[in-house]
Structure formats: C-alpha cells, structure tokens
N, C-alpha and C positions, 0 to 999 in steps of 0.2 A: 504494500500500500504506500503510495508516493506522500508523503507528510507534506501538510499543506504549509504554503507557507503567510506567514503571520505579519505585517506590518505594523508598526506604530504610528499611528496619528499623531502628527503636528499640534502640541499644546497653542494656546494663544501666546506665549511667552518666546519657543520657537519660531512661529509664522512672526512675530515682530522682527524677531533679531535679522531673520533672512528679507525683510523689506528693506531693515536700516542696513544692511547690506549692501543693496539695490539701489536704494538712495546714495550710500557713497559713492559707490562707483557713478550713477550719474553726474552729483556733485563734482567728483574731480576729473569726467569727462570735461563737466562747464567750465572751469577753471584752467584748462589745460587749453581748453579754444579758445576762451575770453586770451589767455595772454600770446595764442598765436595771433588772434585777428586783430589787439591793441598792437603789437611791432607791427604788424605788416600796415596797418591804416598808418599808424605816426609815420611810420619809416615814406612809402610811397606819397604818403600827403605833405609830409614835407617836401620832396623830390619833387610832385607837379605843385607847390602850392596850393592842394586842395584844403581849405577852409573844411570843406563836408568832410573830407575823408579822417583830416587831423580831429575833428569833434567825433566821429563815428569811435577814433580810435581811445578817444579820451572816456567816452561811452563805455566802452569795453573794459577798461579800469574801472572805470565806477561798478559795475556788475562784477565784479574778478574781487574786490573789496567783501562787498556782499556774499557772493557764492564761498570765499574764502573762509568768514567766519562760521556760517553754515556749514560745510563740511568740516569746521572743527569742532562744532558744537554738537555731530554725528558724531564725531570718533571719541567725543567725550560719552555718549549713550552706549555705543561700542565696547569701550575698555572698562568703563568704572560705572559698574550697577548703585550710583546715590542717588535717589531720586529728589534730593535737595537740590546737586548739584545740575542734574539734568535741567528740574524745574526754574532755575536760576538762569543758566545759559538759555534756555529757550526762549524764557522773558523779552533778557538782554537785546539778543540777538535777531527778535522777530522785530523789533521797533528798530534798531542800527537798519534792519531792512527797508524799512519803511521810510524812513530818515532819505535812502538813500533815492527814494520815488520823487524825494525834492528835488534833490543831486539833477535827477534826469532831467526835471521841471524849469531849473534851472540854465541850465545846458543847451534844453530847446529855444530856451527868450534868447540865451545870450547867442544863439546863430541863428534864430526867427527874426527878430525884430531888426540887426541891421542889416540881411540882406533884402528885407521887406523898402526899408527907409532909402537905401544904397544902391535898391534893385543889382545886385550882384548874383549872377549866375553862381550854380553848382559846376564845379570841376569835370571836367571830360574827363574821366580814369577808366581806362581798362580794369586795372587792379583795382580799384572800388567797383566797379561793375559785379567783378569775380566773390570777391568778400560780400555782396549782399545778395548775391544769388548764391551761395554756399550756407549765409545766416538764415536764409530762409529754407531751406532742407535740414541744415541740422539743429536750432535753434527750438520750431516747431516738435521735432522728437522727445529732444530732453524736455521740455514744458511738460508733453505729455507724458510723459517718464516720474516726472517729479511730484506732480499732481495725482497720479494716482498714486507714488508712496507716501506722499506724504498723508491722503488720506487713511494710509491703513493704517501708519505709527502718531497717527495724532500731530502733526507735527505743525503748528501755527507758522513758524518760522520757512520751512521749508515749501510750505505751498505759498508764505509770501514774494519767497526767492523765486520760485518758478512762474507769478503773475509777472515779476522783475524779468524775467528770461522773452514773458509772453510780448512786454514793452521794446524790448529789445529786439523782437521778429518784427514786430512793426514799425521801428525805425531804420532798420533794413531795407523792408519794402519802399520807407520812404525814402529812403535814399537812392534805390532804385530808380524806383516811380519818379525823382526830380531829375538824375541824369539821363532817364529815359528821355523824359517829354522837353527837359531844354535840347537835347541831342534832336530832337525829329521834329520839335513845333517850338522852338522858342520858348515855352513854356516857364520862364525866370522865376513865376511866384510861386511854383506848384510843391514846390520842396516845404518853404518857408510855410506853406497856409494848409499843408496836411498835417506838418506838425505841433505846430499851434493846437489842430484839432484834439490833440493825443492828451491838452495839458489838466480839464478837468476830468478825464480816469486816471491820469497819473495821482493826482494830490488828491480824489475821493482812498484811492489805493493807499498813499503814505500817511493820510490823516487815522482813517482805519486800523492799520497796522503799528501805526505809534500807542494810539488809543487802546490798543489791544483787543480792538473787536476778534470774535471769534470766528477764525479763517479753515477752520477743518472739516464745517459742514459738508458733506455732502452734496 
C-alpha cells in the first residue's frame, strides 16, 4: 500500500513571512531601477540640456529615498520579531512616504510653472524617450507587485510607496506624452499642463499618509 502523503498547511504567521519576502525582493527590484534610471536621466540630461530629463532624474531620487526606507523597514519585520519595533518603523516610515508626495508636488511647480511662463519646450532625447517607455513597463508591474503585498502583510507604508511608484508611471507617460507631441505638433504646453493635472492626487495622497489615514483597505 503506497502511504499517502501528508502536507502541512501554511499557518497565517508563514503565508506572512513569505509575502514580506515578496515584498522585499520587489522593494529592492525598485531601488535598484530608481538609481539606474536617476544616473542615466542626470547623466544624459545634463549632456543634451534637458531641463525634463534632469527633473525626471531628480524624480527618481526622491522615490529611491522612499523605496529605500521601506525596504528597511521590511528587513527590520524580516530579522527581528518586536512588534514595538515593527509598529514604530511602520508609523515612521508611512508618513516620510507621504512627506515625500510633496517632494513630487513640489518638483512639478518648480518645472510646470516656468516652462508655462517661458513657454520652453521639452528636450528632444532619444535616451528620455527610452527611460519613459521602459518606466512605463516596468514601473506599472512593481505597483502591482507591491499593492497586492502589501495588502496581505498589513502594510500602510508599503502600499503608500507603491501609490508613490503608481505617481511615478504617470510622470513617465508625461514625459513621454510632452516629447511626443512637441516632437510631431509643436505641442510646448502639453508637458507643463498634464502635470499640473497630477498635483491635487498627489497632496490628497501625502496629506493622507502623513495623517495616517488607513491605507491597507482592501
């Protein structure tokens, strides 16, 4: 008679650990692109003068901040079972997040409003071309990568990072969508006034998250 064989079920305490797992390795996917795609923006934006591409890359630090702390605040869940100390960084660390939805808010006025006032074109770059059709393939994955763990391990912080990640697909596309349309219609304003658009869900997002509303809903 062939003895059956028997498996053990995944306690709740297992199926966590292997989410915060999950979530690391997402997190330090993000961290690992934010500071390939900040050198390659600074670097080439320097080289053509692109105003967009240099803010795109300074973009990319600001998120690489964020994602940084969050994946420490994982590997603190990871190694040391204190639930003080867990409960402590996740605080911390969800509002630093949200903090940094100003960061972004910031960053749009300060390259919205004078190319608006200056009518200054966005940079013709191949390599920005390249980096925002690449952030919009891989950028949209990890969001949805990080959103579903972070719902399964509770994680207020980490689903704030990845609404940060979702800001940062859509300023790709804008960045796209401006070198696209000044490239084929002249199109000067189209950069500047999409993302202007971006700036009341950015600060509904950091006000939220400083506040400490609860972001793990379902």
């Amino acid at each position: 008679m062939t003895p059956s064989l028997q498996t053990t079920p995944l306690t709740d305490t297992d199926a966590r650990r292997s989410w915060l797992k999950i979530a690391f390795a997402l997190m330090a996917a993000t961290v690992l692109y934010n500071i390939t795609e900040a050198v390659i923006a600074l670097y080439y934006g320097w080289l053509a003068n692109s105003v967009a591409l240099v803010g795109f890359g300074f973009d990319s630090l600001i998120e690489m901040s964020a994602s940084g702390l969050v994946l420490f605040q994982l590997l603190i869940q990871l190694k040391w079972n204190n639930p003080t100390l867990i409960e402590k960084s996740e605080h911390w660390v969800h509002r630093f997040v949200g903090a940094t939805f100003f960061l972004l808010s910031a960053y749009i006025l300060y390259e919205a409003i004078p190319a608006l006032i200056y009518q200054e074109p966005p940079e013709s770059s191949s390599m920005g071309i390249f980096l925002a059709i690449l952030s919009l393939i891989i950028m949209p994955a990890l969001a949805w990568g990080k959103l579903k763990a972070a719902s399964h391990i509770k994680s207020a912080a980490l689903r704030a990072e990845a609404k940060e990640t979702i800001a940062c697909t859509i300023l790709s596309f804008i960045l796209l969508f401006g070198l696209g349309t000044n490239a084929l219609f002249g199109w000067w304003w189209a950069d500047p006034i999409a993302g202007l658009l971006m700036l009341p869900w950015l600060i509904k997002e950091g006000l939220e998250n400083i506040q400490g509303s609860d972001c793990c809903a379902d």
